[in-house]
PDB file of N, CA, C and O in Angstrom, chain B, residues numbered from 101:
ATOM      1  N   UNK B 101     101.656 135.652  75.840  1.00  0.00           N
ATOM      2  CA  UNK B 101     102.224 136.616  76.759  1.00  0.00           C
ATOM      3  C   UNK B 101     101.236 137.745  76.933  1.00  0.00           C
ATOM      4  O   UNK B 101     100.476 138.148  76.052  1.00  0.00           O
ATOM      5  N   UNK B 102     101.322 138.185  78.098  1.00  0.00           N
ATOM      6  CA  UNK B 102     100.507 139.522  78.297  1.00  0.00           C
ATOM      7  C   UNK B 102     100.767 140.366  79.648  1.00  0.00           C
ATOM      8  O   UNK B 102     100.711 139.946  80.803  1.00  0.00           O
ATOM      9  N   UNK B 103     101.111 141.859  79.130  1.00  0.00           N
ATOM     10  CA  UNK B 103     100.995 142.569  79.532  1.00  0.00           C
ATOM     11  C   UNK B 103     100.567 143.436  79.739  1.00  0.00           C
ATOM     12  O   UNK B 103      99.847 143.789  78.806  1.00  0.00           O
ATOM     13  N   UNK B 104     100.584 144.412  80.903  1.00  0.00           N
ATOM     14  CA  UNK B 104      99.573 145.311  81.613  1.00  0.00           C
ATOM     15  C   UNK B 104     100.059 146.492  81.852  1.00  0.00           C
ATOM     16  O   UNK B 104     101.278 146.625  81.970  1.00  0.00           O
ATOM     17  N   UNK B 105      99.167 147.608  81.973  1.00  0.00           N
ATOM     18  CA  UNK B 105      99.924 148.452  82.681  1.00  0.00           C
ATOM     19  C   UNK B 105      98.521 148.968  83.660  1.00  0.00           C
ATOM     20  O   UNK B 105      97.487 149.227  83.044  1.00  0.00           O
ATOM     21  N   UNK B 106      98.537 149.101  85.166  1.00  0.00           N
ATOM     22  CA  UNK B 106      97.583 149.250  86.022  1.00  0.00           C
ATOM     23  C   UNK B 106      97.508 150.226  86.501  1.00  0.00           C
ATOM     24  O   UNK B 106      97.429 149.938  87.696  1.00  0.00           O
ATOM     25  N   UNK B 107      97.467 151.444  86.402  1.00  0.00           N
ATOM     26  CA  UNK B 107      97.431 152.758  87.211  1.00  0.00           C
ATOM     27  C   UNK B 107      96.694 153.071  88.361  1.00  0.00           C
ATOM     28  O   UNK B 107      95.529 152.798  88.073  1.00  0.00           O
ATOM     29  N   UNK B 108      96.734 153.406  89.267  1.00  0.00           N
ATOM     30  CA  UNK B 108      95.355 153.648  90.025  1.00  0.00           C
ATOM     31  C   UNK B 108      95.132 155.025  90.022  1.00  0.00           C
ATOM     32  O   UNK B 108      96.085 155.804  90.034  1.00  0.00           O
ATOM     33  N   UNK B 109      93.698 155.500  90.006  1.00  0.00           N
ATOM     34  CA  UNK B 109      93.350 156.456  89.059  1.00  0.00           C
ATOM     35  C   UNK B 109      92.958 157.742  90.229  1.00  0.00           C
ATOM     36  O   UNK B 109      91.809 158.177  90.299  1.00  0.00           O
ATOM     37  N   UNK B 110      94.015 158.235  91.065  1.00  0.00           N
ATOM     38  CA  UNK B 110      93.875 159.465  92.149  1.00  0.00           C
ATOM     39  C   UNK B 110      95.108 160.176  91.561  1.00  0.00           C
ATOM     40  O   UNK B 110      96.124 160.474  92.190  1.00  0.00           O
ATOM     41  N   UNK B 111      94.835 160.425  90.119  1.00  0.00           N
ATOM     42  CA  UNK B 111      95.496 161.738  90.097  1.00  0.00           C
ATOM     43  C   UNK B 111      95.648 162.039  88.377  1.00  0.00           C
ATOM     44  O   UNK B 111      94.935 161.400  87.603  1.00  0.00           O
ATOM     45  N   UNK B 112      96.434 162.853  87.968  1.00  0.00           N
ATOM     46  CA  UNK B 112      96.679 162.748  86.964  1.00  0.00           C
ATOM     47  C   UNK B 112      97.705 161.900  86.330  1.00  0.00           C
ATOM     48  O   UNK B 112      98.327 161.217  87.144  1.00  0.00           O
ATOM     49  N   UNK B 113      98.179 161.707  84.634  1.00  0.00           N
ATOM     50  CA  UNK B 113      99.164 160.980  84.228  1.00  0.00           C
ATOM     51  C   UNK B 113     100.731 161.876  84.854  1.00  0.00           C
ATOM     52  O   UNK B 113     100.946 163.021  85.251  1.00  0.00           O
ATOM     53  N   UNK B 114     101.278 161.074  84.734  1.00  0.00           N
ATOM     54  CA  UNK B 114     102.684 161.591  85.184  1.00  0.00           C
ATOM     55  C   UNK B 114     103.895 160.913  84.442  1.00  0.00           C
ATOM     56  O   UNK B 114     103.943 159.687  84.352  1.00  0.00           O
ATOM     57  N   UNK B 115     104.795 161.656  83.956  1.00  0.00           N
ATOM     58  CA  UNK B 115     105.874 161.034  83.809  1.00  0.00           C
ATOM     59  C   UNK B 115     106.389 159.562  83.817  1.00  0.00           C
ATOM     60  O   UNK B 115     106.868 158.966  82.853  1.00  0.00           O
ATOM     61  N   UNK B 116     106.150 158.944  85.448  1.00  0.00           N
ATOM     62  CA  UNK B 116     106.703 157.631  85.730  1.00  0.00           C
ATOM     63  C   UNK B 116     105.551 156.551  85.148  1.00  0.00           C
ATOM     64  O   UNK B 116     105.791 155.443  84.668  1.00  0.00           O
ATOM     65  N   UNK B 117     103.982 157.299  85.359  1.00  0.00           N
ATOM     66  CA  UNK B 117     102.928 156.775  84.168  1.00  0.00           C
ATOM     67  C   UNK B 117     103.282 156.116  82.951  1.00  0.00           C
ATOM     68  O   UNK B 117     103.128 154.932  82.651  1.00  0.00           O
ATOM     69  N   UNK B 118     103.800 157.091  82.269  1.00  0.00           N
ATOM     70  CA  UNK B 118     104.396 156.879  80.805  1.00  0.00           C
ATOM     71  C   UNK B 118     105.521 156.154  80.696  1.00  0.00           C
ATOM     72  O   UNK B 118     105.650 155.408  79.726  1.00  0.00           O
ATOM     73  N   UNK B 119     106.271 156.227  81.427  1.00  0.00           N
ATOM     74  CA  UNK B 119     107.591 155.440  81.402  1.00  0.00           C
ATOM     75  C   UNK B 119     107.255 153.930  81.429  1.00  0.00           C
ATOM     76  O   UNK B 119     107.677 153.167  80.560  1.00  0.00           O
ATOM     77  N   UNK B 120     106.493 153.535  82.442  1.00  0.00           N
ATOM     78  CA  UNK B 120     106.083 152.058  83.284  1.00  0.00           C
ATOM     79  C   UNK B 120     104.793 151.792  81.813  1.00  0.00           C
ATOM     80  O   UNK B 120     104.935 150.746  81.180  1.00  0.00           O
ATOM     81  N   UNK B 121     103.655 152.740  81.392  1.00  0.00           N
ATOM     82  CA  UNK B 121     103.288 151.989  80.275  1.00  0.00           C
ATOM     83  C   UNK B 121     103.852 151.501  79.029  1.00  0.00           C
ATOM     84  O   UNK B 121     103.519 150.568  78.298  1.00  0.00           O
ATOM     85  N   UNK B 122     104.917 152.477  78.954  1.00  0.00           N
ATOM     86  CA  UNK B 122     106.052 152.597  77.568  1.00  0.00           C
ATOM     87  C   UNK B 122     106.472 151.113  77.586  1.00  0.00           C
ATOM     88  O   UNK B 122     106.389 150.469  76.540  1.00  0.00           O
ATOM     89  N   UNK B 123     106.941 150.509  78.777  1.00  0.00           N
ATOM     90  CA  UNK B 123     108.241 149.291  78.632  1.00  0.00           C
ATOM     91  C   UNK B 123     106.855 148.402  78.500  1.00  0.00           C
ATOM     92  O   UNK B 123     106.650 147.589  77.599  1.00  0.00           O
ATOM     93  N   UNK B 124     106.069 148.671  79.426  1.00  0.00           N
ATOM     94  CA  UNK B 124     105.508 147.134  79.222  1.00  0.00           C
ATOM     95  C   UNK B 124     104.728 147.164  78.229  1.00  0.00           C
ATOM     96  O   UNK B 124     104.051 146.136  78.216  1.00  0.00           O
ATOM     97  N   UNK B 125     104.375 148.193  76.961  1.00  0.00           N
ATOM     98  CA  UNK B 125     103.795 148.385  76.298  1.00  0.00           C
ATOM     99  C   UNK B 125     105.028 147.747  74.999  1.00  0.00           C
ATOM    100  O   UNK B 125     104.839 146.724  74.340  1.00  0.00           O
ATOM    101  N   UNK B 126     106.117 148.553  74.898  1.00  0.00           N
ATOM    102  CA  UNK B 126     107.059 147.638  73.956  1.00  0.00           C
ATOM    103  C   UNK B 126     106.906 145.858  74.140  1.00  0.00           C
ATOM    104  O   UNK B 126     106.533 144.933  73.418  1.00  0.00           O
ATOM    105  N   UNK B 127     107.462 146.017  75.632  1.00  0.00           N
ATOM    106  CA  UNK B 127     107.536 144.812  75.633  1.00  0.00           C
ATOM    107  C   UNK B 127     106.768 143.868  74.950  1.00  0.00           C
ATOM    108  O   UNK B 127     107.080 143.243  73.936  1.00  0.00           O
ATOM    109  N   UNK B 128     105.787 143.825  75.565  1.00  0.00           N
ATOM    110  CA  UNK B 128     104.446 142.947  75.085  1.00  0.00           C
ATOM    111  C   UNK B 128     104.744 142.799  73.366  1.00  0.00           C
ATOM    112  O   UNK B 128     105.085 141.829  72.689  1.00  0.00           O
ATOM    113  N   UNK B 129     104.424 144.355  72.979  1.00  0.00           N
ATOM    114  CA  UNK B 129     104.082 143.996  71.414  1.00  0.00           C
ATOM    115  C   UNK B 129     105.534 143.462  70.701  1.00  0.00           C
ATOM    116  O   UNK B 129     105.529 143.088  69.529  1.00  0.00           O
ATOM    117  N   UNK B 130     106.563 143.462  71.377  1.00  0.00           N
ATOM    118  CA  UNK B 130     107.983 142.891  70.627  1.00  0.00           C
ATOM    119  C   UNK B 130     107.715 141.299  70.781  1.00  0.00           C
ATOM    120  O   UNK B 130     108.405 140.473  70.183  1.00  0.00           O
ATOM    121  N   UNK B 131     106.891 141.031  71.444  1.00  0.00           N
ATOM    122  CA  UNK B 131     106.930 139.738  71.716  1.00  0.00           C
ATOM    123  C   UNK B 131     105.213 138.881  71.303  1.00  0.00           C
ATOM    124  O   UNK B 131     104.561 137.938  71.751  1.00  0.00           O
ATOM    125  N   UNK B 132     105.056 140.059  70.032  1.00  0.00           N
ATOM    126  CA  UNK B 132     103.134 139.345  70.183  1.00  0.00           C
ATOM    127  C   UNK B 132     102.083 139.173  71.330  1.00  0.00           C
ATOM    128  O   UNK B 132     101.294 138.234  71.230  1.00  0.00           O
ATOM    129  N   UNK B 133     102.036 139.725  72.047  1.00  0.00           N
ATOM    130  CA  UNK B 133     101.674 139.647  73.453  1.00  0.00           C
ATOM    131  C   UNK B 133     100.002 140.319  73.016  1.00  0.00           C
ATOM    132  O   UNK B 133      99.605 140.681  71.908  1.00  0.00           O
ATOM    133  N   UNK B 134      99.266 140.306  74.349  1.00  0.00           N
ATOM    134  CA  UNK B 134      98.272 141.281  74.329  1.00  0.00           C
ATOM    135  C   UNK B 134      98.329 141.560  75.745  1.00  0.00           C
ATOM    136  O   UNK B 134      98.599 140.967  76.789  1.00  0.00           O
ATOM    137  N   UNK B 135      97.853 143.054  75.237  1.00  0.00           N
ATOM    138  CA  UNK B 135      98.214 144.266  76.332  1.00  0.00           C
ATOM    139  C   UNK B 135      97.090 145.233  77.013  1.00  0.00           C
ATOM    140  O   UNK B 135      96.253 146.030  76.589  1.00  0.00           O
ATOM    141  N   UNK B 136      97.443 144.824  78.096  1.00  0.00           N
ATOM    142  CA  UNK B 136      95.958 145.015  78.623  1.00  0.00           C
ATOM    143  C   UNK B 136      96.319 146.432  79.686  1.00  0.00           C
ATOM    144  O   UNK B 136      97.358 146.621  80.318  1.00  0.00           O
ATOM    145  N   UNK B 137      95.230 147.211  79.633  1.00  0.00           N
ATOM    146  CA  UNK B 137      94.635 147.954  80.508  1.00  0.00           C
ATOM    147  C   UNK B 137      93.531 148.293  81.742  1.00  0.00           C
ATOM    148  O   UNK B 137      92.316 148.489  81.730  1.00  0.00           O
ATOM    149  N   UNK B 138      94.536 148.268  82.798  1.00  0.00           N
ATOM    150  CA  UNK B 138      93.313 147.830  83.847  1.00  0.00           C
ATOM    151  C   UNK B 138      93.766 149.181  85.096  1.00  0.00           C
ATOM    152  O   UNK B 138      94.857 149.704  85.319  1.00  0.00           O
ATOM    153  N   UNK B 139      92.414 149.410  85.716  1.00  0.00           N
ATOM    154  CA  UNK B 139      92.339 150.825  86.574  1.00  0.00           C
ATOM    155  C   UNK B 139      92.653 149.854  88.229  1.00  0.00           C
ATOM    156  O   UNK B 139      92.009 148.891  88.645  1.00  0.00           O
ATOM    157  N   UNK B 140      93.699 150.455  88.795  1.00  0.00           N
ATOM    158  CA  UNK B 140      93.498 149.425  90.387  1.00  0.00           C
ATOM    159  C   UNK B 140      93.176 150.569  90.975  1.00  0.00           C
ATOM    160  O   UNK B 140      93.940 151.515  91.166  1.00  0.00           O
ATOM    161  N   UNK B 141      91.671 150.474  91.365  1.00  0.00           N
ATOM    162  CA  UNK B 141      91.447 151.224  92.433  1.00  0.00           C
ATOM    163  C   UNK B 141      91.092 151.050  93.879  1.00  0.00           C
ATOM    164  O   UNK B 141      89.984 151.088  94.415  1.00  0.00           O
ATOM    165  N   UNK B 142      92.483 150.818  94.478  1.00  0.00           N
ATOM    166  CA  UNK B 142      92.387 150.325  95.324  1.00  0.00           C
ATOM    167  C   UNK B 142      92.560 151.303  96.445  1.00  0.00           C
ATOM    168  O   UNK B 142      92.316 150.920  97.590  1.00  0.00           O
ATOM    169  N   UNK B 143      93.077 152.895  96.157  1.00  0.00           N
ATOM    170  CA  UNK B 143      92.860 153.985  97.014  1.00  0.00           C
ATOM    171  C   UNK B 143      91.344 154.475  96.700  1.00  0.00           C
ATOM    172  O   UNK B 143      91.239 155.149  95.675  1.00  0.00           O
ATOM    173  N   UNK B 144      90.065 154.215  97.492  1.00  0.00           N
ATOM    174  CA  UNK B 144      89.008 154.473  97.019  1.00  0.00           C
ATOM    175  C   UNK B 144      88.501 156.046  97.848  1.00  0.00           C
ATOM    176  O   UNK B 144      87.311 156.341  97.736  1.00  0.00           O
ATOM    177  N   UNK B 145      89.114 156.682  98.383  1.00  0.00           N
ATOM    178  CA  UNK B 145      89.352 157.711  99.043  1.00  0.00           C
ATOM    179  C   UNK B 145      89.773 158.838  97.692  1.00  0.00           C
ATOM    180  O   UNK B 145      89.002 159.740  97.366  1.00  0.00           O
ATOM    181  N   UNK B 146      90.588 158.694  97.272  1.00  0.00           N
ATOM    182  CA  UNK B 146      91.425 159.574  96.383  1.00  0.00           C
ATOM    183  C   UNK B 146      90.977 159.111  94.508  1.00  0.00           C
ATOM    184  O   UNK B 146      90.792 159.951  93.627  1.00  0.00           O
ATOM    185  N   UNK B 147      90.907 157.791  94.347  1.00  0.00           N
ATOM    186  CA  UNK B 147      90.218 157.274  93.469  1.00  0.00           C
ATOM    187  C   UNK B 147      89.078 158.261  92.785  1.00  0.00           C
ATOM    188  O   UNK B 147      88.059 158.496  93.434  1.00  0.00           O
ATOM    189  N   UNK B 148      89.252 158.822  91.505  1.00  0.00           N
ATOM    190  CA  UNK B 148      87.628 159.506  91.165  1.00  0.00           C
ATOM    191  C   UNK B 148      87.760 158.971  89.534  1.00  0.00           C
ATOM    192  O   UNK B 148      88.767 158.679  88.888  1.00  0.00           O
ATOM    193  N   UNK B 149      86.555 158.969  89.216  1.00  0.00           N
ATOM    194  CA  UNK B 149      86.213 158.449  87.455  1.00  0.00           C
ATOM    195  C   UNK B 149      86.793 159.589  86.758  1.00  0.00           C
ATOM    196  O   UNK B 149      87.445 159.316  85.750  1.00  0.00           O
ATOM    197  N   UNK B 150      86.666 161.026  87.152  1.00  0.00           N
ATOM    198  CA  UNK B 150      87.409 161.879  86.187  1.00  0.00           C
ATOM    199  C   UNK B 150      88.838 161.613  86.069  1.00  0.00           C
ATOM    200  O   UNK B 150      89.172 161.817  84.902  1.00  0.00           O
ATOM    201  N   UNK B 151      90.076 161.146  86.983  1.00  0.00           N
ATOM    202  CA  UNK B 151      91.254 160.652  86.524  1.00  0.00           C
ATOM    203  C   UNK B 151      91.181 159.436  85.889  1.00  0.00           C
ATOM    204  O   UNK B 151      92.235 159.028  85.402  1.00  0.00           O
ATOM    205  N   UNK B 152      89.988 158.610  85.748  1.00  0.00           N
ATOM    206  CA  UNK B 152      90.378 157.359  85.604  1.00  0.00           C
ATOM    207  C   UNK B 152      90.456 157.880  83.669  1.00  0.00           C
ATOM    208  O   UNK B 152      91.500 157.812  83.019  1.00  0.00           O
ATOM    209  N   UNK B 153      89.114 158.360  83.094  1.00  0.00           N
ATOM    210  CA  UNK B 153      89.137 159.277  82.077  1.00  0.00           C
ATOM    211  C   UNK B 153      90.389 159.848  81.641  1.00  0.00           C
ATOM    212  O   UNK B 153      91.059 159.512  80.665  1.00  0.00           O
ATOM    213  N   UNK B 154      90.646 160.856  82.584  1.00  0.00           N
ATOM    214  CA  UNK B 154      91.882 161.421  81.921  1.00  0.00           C
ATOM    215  C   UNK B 154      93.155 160.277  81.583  1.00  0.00           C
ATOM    216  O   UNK B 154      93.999 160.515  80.720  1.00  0.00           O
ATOM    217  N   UNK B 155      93.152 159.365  82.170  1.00  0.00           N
ATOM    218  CA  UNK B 155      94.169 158.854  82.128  1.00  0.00           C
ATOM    219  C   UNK B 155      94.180 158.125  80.557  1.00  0.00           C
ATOM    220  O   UNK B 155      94.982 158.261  79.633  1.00  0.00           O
ATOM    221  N   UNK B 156      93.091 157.402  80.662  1.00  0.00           N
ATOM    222  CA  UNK B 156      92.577 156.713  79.529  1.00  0.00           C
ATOM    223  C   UNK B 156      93.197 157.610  78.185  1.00  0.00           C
ATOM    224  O   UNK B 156      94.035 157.282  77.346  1.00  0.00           O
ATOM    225  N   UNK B 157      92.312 159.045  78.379  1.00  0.00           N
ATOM    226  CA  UNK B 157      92.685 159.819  77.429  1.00  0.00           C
ATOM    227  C   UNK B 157      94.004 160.312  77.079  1.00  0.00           C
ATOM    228  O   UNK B 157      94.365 160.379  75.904  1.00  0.00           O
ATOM    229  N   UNK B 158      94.604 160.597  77.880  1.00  0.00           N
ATOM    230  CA  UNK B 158      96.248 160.869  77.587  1.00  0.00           C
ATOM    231  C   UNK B 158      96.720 159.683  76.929  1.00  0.00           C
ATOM    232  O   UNK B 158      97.425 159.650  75.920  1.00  0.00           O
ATOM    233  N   UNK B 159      96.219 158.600  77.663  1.00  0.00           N
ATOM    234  CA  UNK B 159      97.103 157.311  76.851  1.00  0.00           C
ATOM    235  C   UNK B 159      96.643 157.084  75.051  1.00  0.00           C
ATOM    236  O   UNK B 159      97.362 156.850  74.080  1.00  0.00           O
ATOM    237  N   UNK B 160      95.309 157.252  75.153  1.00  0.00           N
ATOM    238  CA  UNK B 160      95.265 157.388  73.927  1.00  0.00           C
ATOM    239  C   UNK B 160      96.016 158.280  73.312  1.00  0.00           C
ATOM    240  O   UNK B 160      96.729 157.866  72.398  1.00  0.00           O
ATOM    241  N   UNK B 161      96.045 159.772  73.673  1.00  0.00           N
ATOM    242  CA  UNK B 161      96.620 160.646  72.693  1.00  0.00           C
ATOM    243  C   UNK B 161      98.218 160.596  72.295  1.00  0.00           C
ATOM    244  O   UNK B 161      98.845 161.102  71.364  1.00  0.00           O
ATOM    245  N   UNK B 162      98.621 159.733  73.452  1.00  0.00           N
ATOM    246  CA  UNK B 162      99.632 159.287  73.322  1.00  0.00           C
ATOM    247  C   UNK B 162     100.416 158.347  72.109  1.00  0.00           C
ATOM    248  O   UNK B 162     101.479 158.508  71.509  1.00  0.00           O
ATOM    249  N   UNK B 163      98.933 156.868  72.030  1.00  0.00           N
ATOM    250  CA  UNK B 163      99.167 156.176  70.492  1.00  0.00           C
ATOM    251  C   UNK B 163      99.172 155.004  71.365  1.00  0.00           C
ATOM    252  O   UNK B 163      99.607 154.028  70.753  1.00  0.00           O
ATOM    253  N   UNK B 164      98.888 154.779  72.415  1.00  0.00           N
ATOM    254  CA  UNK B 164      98.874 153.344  72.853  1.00  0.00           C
ATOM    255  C   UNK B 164      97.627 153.096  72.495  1.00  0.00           C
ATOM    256  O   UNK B 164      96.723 153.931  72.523  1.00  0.00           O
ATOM    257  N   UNK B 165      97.476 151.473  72.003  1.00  0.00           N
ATOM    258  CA  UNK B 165      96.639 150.754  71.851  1.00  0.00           C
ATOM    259  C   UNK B 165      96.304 149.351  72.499  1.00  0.00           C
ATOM    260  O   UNK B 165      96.968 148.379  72.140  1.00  0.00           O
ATOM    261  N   UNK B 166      95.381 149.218  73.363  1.00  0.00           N
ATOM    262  CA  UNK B 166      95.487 148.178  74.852  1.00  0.00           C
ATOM    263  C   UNK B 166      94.006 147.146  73.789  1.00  0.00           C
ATOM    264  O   UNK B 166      93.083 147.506  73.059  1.00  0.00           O
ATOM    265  N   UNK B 167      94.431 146.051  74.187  1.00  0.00           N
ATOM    266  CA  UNK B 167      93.349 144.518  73.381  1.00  0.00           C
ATOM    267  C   UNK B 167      92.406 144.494  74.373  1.00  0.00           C
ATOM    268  O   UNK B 167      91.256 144.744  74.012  1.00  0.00           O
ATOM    269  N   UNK B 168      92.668 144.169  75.962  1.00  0.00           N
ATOM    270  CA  UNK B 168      91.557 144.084  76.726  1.00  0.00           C
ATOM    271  C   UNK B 168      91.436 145.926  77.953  1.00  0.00           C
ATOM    272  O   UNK B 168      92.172 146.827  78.354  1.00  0.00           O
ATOM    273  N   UNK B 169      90.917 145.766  77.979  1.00  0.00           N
ATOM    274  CA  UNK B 169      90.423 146.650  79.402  1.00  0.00           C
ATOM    275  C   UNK B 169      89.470 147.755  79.311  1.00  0.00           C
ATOM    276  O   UNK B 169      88.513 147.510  78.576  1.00  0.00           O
ATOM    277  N   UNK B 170      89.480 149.267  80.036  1.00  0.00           N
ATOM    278  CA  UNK B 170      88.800 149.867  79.467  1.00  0.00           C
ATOM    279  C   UNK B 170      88.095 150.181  77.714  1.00  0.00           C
ATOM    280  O   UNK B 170      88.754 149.709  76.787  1.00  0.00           O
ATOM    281  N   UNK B 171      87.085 150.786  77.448  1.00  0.00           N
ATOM    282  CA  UNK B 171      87.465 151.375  75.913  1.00  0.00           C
ATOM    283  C   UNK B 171      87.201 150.058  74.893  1.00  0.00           C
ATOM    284  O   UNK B 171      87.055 150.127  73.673  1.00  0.00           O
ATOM    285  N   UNK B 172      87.182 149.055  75.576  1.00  0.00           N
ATOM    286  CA  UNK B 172      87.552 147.905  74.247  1.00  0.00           C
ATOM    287  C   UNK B 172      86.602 147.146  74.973  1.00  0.00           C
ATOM    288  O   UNK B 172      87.557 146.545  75.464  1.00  0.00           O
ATOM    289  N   UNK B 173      85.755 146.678  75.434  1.00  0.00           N
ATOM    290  CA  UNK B 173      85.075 145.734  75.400  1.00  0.00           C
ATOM    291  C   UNK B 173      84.942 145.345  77.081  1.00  0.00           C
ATOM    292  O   UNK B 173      84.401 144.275  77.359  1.00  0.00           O
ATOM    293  N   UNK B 174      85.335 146.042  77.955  1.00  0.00           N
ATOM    294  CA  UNK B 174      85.205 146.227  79.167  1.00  0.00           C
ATOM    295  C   UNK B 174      84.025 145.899  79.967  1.00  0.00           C
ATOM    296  O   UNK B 174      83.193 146.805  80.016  1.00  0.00           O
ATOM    297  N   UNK B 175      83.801 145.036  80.481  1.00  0.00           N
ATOM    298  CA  UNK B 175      82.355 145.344  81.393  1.00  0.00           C
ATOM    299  C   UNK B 175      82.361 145.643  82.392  1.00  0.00           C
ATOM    300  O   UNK B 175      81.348 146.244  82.749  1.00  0.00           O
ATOM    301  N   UNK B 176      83.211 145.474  83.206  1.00  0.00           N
ATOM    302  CA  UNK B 176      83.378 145.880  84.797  1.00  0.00           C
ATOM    303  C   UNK B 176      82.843 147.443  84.635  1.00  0.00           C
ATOM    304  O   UNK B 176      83.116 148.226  83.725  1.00  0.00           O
ATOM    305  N   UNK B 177      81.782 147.716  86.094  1.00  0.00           N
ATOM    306  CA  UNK B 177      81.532 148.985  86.371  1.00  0.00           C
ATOM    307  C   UNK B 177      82.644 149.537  87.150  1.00  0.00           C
ATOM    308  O   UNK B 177      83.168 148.831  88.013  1.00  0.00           O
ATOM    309  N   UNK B 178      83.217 151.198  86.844  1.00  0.00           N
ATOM    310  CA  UNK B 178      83.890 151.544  87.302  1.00  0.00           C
ATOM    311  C   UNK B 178      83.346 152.521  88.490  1.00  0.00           C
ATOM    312  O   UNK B 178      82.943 153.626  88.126  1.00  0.00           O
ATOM    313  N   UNK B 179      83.298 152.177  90.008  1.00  0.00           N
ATOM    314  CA  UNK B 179      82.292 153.263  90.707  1.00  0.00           C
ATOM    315  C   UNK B 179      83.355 153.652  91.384  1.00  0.00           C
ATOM    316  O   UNK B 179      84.158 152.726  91.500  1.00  0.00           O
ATOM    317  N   UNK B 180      83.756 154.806  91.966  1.00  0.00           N
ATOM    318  CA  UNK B 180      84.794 155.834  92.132  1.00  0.00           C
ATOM    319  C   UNK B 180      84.046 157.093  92.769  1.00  0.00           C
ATOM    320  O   UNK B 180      82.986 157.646  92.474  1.00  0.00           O
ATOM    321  N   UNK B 181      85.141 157.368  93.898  1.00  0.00           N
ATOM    322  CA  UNK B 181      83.838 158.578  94.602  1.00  0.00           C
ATOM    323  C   UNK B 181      84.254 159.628  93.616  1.00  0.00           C
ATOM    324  O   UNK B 181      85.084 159.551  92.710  1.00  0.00           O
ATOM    325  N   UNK B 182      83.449 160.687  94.015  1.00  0.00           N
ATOM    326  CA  UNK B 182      83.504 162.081  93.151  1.00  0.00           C
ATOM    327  C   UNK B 182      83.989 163.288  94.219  1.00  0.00           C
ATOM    328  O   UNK B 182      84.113 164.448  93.824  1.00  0.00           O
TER     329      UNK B 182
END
């Protein structure tokens, strides 16, 4: 099993952020899963690497711990206007 949580990264974390990583973040690990973290940047207008960062970082400080995506072994370049 595996789950995700995908943010796209034009803005800061928010509330409904946390909520939507929370479930699928239980979820997954109630069920042995691996839980992945992935940036959709698919607004490339509004899209910038400093939210993609912050986001990352809140989630960490938060206590989530993601198996694939950013942070962990990631190769995809992340290019994002400024």
């Amino acid at each position: 099993m595996k789950g995700r949580f995908a943010p796209s990264p034009t803005g800061y974390i928010h509330l409904g952020n946390v909520w939507i990583a929370l479930l699928s973040y239980i979820s997954t690990r109630n069920q042995h899963g691996t839980y992945v973290v992935r940036m959709e940047d698919i607004d490339m207008q509004r899209s910038k690497r400093s939210y993609c960062e912050a986001l990352l970082d809140d989630l960490e400080w938060l206590g989530f711990e993601w198996d694939e995506g950013p942070r962990v072994g990631w190769t995809r370049t992340i290019i994002l206007a400024e």
